[in-house]
TORFIPA-683822 format. One record per residue (C-alpha): residue number from 1; x, y, z; residue in one letter. Coordinates in Angstrom, 1 decimal, padded with zeros to 4 digits. Layout:
! residues N
MARVO     k       px       py       pz   r
MARVO   NUM        X        Y        Z   A
...
This chain:
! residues 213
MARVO     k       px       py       pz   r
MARVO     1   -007.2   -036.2    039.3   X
MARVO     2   -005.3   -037.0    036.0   X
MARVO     3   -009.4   -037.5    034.2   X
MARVO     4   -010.7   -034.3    035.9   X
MARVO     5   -008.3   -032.1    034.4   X
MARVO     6   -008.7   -033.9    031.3   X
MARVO     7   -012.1   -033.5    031.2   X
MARVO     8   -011.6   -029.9    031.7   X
MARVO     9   -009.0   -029.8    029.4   X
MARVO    10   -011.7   -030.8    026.8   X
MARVO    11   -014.4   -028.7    027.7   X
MARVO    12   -012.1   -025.6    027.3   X
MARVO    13   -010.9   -027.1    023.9   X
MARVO    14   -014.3   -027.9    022.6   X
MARVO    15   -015.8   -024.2    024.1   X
MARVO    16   -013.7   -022.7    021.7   X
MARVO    17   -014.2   -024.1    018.8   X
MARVO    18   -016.6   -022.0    017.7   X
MARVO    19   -014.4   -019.2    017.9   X
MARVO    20   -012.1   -020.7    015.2   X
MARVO    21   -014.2   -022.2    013.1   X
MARVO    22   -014.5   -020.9    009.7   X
MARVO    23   -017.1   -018.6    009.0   X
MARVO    24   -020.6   -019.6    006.7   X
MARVO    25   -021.1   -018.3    003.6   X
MARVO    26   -024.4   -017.0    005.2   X
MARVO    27   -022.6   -015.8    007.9   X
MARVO    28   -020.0   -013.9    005.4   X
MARVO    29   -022.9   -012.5    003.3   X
MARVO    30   -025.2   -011.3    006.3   X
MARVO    31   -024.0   -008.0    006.3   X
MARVO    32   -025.2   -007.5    002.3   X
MARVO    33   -024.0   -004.4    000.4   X
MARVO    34   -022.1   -003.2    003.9   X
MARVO    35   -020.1   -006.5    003.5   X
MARVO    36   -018.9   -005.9    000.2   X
MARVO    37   -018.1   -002.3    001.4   X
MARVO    38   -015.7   -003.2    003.9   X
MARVO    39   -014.2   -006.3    002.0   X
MARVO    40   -013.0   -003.4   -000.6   X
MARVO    41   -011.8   -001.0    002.0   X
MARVO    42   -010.2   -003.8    003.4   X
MARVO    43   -008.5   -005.5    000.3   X
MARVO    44   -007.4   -001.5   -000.5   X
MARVO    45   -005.6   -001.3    002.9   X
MARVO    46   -003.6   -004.3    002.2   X
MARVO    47   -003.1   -003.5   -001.2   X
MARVO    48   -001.4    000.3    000.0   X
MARVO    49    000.2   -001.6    003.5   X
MARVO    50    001.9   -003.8    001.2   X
MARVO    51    003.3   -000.9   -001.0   X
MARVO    52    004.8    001.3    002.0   X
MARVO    53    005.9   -002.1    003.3   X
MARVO    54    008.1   -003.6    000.6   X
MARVO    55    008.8   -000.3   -000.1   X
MARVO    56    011.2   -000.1    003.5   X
MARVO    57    012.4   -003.8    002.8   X
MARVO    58    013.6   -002.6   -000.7   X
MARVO    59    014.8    000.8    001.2   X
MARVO    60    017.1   -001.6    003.8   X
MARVO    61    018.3   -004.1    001.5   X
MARVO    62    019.6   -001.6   -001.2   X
MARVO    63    021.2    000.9    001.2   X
MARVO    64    022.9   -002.0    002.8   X
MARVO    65    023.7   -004.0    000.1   X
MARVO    66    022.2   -007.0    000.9   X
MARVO    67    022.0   -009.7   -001.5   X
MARVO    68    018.1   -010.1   -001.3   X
MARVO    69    017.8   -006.6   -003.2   X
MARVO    70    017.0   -007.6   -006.5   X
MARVO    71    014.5   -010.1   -005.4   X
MARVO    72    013.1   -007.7   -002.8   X
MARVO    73    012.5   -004.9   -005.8   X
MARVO    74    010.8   -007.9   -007.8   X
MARVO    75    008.1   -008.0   -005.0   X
MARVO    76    007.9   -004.5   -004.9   X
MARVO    77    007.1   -004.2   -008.4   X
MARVO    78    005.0   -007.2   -008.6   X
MARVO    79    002.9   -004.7   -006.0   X
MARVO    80    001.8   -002.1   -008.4   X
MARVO    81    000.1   -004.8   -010.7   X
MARVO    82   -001.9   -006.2   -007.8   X
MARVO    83   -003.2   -002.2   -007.1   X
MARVO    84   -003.5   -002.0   -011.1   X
MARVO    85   -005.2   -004.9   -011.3   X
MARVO    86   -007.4   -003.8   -008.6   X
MARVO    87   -009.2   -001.2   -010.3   X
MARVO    88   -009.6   -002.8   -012.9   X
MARVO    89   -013.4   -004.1   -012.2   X
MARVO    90   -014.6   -000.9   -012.2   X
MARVO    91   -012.5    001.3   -014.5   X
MARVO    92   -011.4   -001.4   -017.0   X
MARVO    93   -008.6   -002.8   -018.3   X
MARVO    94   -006.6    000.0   -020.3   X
MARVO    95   -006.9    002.2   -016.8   X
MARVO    96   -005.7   -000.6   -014.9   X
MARVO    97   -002.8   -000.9   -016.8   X
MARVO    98   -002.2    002.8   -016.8   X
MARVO    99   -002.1    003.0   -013.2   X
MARVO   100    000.7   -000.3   -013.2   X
MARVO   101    002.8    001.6   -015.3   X
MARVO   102    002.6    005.2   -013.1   X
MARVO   103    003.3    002.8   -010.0   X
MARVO   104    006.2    000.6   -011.3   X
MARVO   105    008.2    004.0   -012.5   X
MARVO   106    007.2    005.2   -009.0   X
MARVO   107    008.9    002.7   -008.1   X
MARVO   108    011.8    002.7   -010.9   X
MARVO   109    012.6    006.2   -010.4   X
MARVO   110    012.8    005.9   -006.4   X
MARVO   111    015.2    003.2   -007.0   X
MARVO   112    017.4    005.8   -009.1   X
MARVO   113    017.1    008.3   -006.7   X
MARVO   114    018.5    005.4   -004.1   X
MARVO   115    020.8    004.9   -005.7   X
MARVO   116    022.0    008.3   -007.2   X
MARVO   117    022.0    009.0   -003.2   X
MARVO   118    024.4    006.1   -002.2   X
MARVO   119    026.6    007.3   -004.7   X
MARVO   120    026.6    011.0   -003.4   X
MARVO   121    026.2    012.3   -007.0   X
MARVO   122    024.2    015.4   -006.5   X
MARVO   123    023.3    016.0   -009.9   X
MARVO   124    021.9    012.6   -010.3   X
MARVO   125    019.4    012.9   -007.1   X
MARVO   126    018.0    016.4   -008.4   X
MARVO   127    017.3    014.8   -011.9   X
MARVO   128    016.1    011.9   -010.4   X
MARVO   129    013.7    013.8   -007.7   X
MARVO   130    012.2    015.7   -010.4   X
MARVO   131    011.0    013.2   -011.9   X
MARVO   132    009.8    011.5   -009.0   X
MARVO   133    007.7    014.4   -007.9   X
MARVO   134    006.6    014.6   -011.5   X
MARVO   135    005.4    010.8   -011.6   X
MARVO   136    003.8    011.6   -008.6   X
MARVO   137    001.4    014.4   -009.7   X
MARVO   138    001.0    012.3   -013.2   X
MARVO   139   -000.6    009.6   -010.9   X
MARVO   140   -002.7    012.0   -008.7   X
MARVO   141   -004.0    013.3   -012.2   X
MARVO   142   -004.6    010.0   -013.6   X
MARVO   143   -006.8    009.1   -010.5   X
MARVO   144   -008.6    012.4   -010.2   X
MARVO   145   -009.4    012.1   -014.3   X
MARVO   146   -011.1    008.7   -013.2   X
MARVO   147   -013.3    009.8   -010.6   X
MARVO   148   -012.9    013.8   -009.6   X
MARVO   149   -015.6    014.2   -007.7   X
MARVO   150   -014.3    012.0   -004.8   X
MARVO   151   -010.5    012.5   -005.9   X
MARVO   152   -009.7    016.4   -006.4   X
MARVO   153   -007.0    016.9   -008.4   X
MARVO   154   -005.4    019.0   -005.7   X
MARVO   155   -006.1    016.7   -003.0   X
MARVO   156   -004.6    013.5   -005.0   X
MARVO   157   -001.2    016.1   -005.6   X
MARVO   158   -000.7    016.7   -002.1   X
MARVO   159   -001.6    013.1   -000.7   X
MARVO   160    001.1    011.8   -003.2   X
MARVO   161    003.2    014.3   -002.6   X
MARVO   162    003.2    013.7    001.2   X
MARVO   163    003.3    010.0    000.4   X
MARVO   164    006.8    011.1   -001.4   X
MARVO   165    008.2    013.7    001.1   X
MARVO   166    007.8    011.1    004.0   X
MARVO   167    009.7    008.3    002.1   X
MARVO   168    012.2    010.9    001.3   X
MARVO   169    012.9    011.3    004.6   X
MARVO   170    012.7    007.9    006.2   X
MARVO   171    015.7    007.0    003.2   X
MARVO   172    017.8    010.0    004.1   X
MARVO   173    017.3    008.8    007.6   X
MARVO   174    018.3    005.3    007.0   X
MARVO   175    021.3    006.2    004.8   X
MARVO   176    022.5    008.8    007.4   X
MARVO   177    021.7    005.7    010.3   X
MARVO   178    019.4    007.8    011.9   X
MARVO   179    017.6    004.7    013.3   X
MARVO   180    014.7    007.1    015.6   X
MARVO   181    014.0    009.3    013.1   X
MARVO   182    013.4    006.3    010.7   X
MARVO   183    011.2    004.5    013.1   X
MARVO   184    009.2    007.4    013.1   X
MARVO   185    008.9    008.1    009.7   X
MARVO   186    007.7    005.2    008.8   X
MARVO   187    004.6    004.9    011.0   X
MARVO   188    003.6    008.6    009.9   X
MARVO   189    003.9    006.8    006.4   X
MARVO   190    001.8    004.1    007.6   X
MARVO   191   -000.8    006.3    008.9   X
MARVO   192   -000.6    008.5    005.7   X
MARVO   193   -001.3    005.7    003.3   X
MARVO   194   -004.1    004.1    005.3   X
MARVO   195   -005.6    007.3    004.7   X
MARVO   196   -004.7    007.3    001.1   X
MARVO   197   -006.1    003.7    001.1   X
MARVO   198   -009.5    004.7    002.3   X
MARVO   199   -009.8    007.5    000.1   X
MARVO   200   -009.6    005.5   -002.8   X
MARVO   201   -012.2    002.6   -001.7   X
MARVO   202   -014.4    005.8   -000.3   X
MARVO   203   -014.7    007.3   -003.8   X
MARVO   204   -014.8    003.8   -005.8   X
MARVO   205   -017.9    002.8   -003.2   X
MARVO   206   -019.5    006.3   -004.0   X
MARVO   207   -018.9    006.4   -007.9   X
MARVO   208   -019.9    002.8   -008.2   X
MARVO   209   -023.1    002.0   -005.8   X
MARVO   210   -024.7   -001.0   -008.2   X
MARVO   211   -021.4   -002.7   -007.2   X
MARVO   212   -022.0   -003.0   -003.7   X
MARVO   213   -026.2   -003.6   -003.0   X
């Protein structure tokens, strides 16, 4: 009895094999220019995942104080290089850079505004969500300059400005322990920038078709 279900044991183990196995390079290149297609739509998504993500952990460990907060905001920013650095293929290195810089006071200013909202100073979280809201339409301008046929300038405003509003609320949640309406707000934020995320490879794939043949 012990050898038979050994022996079937094995035959289960060796049946699967194939489904683990690392792909071929022929098998990864099969699909051609559709390949390369969805290897950029899928690079953008985790690119955009990771921001929103991050993002939260940075939103928990400063509201709460915990000691992994400047570390946490380290990765965050270290973020918007990797999506500057992304473009940069196909819009260069200068606009690359550009779009870092945008992202990390995105970031910068948000912190403020974090804090400035811990604090309860009222002046300080107007100043500081004016300029958020303006940082955000300065990126939405910068990516519709690069490409405005697939990025309206209208249409980049109000995606980044929805990207803003959500995140606004999921931290006034969080610093009001409003644990549901949190929860909530952070997978409309996760739908929200998947869409964002797909915008952005749809109009590079479009603007640049040599790229992907």
């Amino acid at each position: 009895m012990h050898r038979l279900v050994s022996a079937l044991l094995l035959a289960v183990l060796l049946a699967l094999v194939p489904a683990f196995s690392t792909p071929s390079t022929a098998d990864a290149n099969a699909s051609g220019p559709e390949g390369k297609a969805a290897s950029l739509r899928s690079a953008m998504r985790v690119l955009w995942e990771d921001h929103i993500t991050w993002t939260r952990l940075y939103l928990v460990s400063a509201i709460a104080g915990l000691p992994d907060t400047q570390a946490t905001a380290e990765r965050l920013l270290r973020n918007q290089a990797d999506i500057g650095n992304a473009v940069k293929p196909f819009y260069g290195e200068a606009a690359g850079a550009k779009l870092t810089a945008l992202l990390r006071d995105h970031i910068l200013i948000a912190a403020d505004l974090v804090g400035a909202a811990k604090a309860g100073d009222n002046a300080k979280i107007g100043a500081a969500r004016t300029r958020w809201y303006a940082n955000a339409d300065e990126i939405a301008d910068f990516l519709s300059g690069a490409n405005p046929r697939s990025w309206p300038k209208a249409e980049m405003r109000s995606m980044m400005r929805e990207h803003l509003d959500l995140t606004l609320t999921e931290a006034t949640a969080r610093l009001k322990a409003d644990w549901a309406l949190d929860i909530a707000t952070y997978d409309k934020i996760h739908r929200q920038i998947l869409g964002m995320a797909d915008m952005l490879s749809a109009g590079i794939i479009a603007q640049f078709p040599a790229k992907f043949r």
